[in-house]
C-alpha positions in Angstrom: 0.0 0.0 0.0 1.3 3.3 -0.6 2.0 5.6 1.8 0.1 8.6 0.0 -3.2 5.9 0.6 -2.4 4.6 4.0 -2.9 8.0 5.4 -5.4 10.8 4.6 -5.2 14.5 6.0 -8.6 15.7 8.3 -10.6 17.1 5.6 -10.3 15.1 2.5 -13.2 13.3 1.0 -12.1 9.9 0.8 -11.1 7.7 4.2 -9.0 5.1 3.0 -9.0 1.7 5.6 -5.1 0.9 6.2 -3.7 -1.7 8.4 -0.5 -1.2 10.3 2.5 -1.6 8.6 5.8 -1.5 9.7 6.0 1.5 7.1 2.9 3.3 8.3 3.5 3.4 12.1 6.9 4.9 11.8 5.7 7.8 9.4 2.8 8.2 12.0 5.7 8.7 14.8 8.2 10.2 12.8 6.7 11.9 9.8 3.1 12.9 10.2 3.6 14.6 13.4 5.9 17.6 11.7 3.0 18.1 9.0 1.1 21.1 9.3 -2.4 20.1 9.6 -4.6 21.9 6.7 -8.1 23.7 7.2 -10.3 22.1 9.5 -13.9 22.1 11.0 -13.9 24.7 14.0 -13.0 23.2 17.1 -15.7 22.0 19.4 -16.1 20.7 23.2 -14.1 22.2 26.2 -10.7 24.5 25.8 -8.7 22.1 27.7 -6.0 20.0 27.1 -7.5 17.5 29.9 -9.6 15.9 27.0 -10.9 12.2 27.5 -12.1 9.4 24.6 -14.8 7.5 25.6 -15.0 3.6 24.0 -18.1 3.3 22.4 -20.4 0.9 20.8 -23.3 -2.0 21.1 -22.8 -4.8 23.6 -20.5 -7.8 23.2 -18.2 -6.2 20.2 -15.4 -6.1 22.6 -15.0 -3.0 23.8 -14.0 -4.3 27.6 -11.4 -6.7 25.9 -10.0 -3.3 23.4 -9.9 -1.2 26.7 -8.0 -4.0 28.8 -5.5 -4.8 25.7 -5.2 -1.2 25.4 -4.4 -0.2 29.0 -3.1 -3.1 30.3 -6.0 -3.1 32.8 -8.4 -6.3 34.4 -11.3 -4.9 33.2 -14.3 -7.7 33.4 -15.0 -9.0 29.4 -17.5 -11.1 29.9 -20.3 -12.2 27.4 -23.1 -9.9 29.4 -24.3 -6.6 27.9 -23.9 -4.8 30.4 -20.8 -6.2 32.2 -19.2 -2.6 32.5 -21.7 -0.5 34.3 -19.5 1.9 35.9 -17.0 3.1 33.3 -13.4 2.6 33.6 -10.5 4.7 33.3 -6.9 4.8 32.4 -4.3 7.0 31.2 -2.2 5.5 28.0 1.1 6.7 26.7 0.8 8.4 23.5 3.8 6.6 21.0 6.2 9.4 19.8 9.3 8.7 18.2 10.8 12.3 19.1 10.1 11.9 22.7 12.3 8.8 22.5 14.6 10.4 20.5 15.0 13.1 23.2 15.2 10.5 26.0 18.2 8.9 24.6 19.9 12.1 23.7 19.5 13.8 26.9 19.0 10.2 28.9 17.3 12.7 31.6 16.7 11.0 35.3 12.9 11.2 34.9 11.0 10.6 31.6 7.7 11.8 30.9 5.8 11.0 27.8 2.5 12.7 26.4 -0.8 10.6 27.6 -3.9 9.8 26.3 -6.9 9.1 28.9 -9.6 6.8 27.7 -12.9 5.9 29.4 -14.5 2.3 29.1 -18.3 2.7 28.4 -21.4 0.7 28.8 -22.9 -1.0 25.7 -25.7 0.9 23.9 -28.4 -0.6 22.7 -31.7 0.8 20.3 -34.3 2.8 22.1 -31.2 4.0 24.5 -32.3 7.6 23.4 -35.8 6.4 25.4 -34.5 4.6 28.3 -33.5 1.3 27.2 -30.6 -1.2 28.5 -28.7 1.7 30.5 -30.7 4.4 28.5 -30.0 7.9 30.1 -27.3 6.6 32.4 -25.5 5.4 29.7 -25.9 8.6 27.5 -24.5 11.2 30.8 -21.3 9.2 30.6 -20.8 9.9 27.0 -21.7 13.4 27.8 -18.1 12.9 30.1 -16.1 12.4 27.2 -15.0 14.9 24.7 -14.5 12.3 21.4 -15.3 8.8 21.1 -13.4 5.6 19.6 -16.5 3.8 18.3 -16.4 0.1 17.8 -18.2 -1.9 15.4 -18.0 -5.9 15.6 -16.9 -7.9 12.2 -16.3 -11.0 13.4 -18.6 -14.0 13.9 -18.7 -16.5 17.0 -20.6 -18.9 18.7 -19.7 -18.4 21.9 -20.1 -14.3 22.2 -24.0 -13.7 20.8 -24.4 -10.4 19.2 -27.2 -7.9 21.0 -29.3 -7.9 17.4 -28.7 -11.6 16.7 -26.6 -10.9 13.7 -23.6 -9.3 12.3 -24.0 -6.1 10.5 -21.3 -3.8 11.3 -22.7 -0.4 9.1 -26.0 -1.6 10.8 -24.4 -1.2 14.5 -23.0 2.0 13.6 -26.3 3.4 12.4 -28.0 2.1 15.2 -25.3 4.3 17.7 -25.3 7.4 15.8 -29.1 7.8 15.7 -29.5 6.7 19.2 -26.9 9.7 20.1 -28.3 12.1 17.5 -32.0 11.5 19.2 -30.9 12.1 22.0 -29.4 15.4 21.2 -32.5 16.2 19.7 -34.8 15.8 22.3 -32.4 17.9 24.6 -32.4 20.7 22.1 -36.3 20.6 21.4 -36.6 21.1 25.3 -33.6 23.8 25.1 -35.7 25.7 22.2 -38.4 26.4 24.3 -36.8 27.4 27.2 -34.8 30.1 25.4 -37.6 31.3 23.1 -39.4 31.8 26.7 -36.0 34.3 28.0 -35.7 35.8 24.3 -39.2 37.0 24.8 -39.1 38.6 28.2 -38.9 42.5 28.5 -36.9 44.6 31.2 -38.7 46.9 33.5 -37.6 49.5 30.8 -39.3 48.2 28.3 -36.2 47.0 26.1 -35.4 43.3 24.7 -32.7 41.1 25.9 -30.7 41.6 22.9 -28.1 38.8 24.2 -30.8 36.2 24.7 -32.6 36.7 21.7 -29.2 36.1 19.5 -29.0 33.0 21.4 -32.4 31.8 20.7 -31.6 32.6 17.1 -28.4 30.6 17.2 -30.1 28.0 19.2 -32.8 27.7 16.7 -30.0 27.5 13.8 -28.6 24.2 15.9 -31.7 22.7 16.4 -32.7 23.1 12.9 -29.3 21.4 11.7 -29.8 18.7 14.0 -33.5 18.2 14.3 -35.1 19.0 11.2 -32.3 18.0 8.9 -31.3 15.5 10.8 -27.1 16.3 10.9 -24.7 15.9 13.5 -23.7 18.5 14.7 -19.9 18.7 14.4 -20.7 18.8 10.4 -22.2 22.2 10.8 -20.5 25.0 9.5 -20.5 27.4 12.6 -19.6 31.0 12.9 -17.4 32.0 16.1 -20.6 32.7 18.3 -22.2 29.7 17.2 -19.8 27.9 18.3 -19.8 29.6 21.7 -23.7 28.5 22.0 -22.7 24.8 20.7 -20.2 24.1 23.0 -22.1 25.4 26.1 -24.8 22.8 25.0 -22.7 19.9 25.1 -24.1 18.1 22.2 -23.0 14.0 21.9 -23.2 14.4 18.4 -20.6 17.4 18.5 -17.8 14.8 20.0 -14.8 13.6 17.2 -15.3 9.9 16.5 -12.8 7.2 15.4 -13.9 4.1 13.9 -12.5 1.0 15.3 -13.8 -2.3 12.9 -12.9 -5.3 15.3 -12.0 -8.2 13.1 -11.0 -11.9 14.0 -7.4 -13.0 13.9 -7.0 -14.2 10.6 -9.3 -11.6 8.9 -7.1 -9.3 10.3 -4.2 -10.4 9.3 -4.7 -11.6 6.0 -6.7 -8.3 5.4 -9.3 -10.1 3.4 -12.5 -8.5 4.4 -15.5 -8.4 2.7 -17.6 -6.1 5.2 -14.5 -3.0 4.8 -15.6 -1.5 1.8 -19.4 -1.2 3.0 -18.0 0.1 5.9 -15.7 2.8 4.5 -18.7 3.5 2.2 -21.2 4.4 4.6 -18.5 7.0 6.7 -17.3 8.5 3.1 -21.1 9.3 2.8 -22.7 10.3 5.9 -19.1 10.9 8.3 -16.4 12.0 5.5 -13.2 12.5 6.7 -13.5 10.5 9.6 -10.8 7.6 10.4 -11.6 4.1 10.2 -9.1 1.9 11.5 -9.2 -2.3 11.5 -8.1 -4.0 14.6 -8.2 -7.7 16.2 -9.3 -7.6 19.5 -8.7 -11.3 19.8 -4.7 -10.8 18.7 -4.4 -7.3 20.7 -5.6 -9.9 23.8 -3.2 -12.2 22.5 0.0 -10.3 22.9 -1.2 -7.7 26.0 0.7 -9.4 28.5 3.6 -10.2 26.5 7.2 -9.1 27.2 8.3 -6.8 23.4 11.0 -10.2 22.9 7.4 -12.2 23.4 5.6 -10.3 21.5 7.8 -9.9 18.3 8.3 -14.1 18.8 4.5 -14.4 18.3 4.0 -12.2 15.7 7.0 -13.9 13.7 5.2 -17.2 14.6 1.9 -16.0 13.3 3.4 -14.8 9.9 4.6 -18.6 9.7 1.4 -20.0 10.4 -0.5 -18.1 8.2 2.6 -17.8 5.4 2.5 -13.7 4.9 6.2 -11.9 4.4 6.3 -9.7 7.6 4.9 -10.1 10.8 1.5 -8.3 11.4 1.7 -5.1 13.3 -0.3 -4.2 16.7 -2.7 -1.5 16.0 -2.7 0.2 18.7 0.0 2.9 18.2 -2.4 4.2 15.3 -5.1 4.0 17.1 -3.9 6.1 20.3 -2.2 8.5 17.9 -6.1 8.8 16.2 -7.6 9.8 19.5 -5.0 12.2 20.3 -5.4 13.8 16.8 -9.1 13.8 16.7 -9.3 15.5 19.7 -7.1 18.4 18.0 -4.4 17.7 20.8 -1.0 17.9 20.0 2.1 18.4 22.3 5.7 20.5 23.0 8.3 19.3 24.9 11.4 20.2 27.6 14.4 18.8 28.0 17.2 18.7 30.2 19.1 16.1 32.2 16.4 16.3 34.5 13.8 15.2 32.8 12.3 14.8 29.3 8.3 15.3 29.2 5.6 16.1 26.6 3.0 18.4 27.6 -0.2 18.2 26.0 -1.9 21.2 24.5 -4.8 21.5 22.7 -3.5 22.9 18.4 -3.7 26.6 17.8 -2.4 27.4 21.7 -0.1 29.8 22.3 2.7 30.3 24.2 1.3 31.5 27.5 -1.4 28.7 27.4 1.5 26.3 26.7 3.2 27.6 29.3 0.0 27.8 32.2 -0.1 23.6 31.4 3.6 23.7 33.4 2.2 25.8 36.0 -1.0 28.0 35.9 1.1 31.3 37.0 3.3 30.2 33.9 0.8 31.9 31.9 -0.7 34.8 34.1 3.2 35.9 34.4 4.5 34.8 30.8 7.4 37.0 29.6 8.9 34.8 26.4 9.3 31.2 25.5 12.7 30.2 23.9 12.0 27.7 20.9 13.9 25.1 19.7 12.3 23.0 16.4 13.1 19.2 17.0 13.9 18.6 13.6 16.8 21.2 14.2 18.0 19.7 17.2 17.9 16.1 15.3 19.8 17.5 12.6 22.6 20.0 14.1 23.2 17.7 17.4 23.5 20.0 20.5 22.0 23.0 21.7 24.6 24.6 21.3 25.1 24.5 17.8 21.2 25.1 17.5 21.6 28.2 19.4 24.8 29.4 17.3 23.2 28.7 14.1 20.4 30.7 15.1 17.3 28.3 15.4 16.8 28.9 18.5 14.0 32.3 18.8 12.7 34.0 21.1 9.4 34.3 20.9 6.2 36.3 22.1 3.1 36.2 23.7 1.5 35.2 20.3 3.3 32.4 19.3 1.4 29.3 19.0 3.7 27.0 19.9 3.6 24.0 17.3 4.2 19.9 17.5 7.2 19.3 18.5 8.8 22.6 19.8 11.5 22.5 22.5 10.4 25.0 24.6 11.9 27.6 27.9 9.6 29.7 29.2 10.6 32.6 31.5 7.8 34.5 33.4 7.9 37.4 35.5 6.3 38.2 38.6 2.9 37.7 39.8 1.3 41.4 39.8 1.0 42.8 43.6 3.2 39.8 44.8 5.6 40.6 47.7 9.5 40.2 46.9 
């Protein structure tokens, strides 16, 4: 597969499915993260960089079993709809080969890398939108999350029965995004009228809430978008107050999604899949530009407890066993690295013999935000941010020579720090603080 095809930029109208490849992971880790990411929807959800993905699909497709291969947890995967009732956490480190690159070149006491948190979730199932299975204790904890990694189930087996009593995976997906776009719905119908009440009211002086009557009109827009013509609402194309309004409302279908298609063993590795082309049909049409990304549960299981010597053994075993030239790839580097993305995170880093850590920020912040994720009087006392480019570092060897070839700037207040700056902030004092 080429490399141009394994990959697609946010945006483009085509979502090619890629496996892993040797290949592919390391221009993920080594090459994608330098690109500058083109013109993209406005961002949605909370300005933090404390962002969660939530694991989401119908019962028994594995999402317990992804979660527990993912994080190395002992989550219970049991065939039982509703086996996880009170959502799990954990924290996962994001894969960055210039993080590594930095721990071995400054081999610092402490090393930090960038983390991605990710939240277990209860299985949906139809009619959650009016109560059913979990029904509206199922939908708050989505409402928790700020994107979603949502699973669809390819695989058949006795032993593990489906919740609709077959396998349809553009089915199951349809089934999730209605339930969560009904659901929306009905909160916004309810939202309507409340704010059509407020827009109406008139001050003692006789004058009209110009403020609340803007938001009814922007409210009315949303619930249009997503009621009437049935959209999600991330697909919307919002102005800068609309946005405001949107993200105040906290809309499930405003979260980023990434499609996980959980596949058996051998489909997975001999990539012979008859369901993938239906599947990247239906999210080219109704959810372009979203990622779609195949996956073995059963083989992520496999190798979760294994030791990287084990683990490469296995693999090399399976490539004999099923007589393919390289051994298949885990996909769970790209599909941490897709959460982090989709969630418009990216990260900076410092460096010293100290430590080496990745700070997460959220794309587009600048450098007093990047610095108030160090310490929150980082950015109310920001005076400059020294910036060193990593691929300058890679390539001239020392700070030193960065700093004599003069790559490393000083910048301002509004810089917006990028992927993969080395950054020193210095601050100043806290106004009306005592020497």
């Amino acid at each position: 597969m080429l490399l141009s095809r394994a990959f697609r930029s946010v945006g483009e109208s085509t979502t090619p499915i890629a496996f892993p490849s040797r290949r592919s992971q390391w221009a993920r880790r080594c090459i994608r993260c330098y690109a500058v990411p083109p013109a993209e929807r406005p961002l949605l959800g909370r300005p933090s960089a404390n962002l969660k993905m939530g694991i989401l699909g119908l019962p028994n497709i594995g999402k317990s079993s992804f979660f527990n291969a993912l994080t190395g947890s002992a989550v219970p995967a049991e065939n039982f709809p509703f086996c996880t009732i009170n959502p799990s956490t954990s924290q996962v480190a994001v894969p960055d080969a210039r993080f590594d690159w930095l721990v071995d070149f400054y081999k610092p006491a402490s090393k930090i890398p960038a983390y991605l948190t990710v939240i277990d979730i209860a299985g949906l199932v139809k009619g959650a939108s009016d109560g059913e299975g979990l029904g509206n204790a199922f939908l708050s904890n989505i409402s928790a999350v700020d994107g979603l990694f949502h699973l669809c189930r390819a695989y058949t087996s006795p032993d593990i029965v489906h919740v609709e009593g077959r396998i349809d995976p553009v089915d199951d997906l349809m089934i999730i995004h209605e339930e969560l776009r009904l659901k929306d719905a009905d909160f916004l119908t309810r939202q309507l009228e409340v704010k059509k009440k407020e827009s109406g009211r008139v001050s003692k002086g006789g004058a009209i809430d110009q403020r609340k009557r803007d938001e009814y009109e922007i409210l009315r827009k949303i619930h249009d978008w997503v009621v009437v013509q049935q959209k999600e609402a991330r697909y919307g194309d919002w102005t800068a107050e609309e946005v405001d309004v949107l993200n105040a409302l906290h809309l499930l279908t405003a979260k980023p999604v990434v499609y996980l298609v959980n596949l058996s063993e051998e489909d997975y590795i001999l990539k012979n899949i008859p369901c993938l082309p239906k599947i990247q049909a239906y999210i080219d049409e109704y959810h372009p530009g979203d990622k779609v990304i195949p996956y073995s549960g059963e083989l992520e299981t496999a190798i979760a407890s294994l030791t990287p010597s084990e683990r490469d053994l296995h693999m090399q075993t399976l490539a004999e066993i099923y007589e393919i030239s390289e051994p298949p790839m885990s996909a769970l580097p790209d599909i941490i690295l897709a959460g982090y993305e989709a969630l418009r995170l990216t990260n900076f880093f410092t460096g010293g013999p100290d430590e080496v850590r990745a700070w997460t920020i959220r794309r587009g912040s600048k450098a007093p935000q990047a610095a108030g994720v160090i310490h929150s009087d980082f950015e109310k006392t920001f005076a400059s941010a020294e910036v060193m480019k990593f691929t300058d570092l890679q390539e001239l060897g020392s700070e030193e020579a960065v700093k004599s070839a003069g790559r490393c700037v000083r910048q301002g207040k509004d810089y917006v720090v990028e992927s993969g700056d080395i950054c020193h902030f210095k601050a100043g004092k806290i106004a009306g603080a005592k020497n």
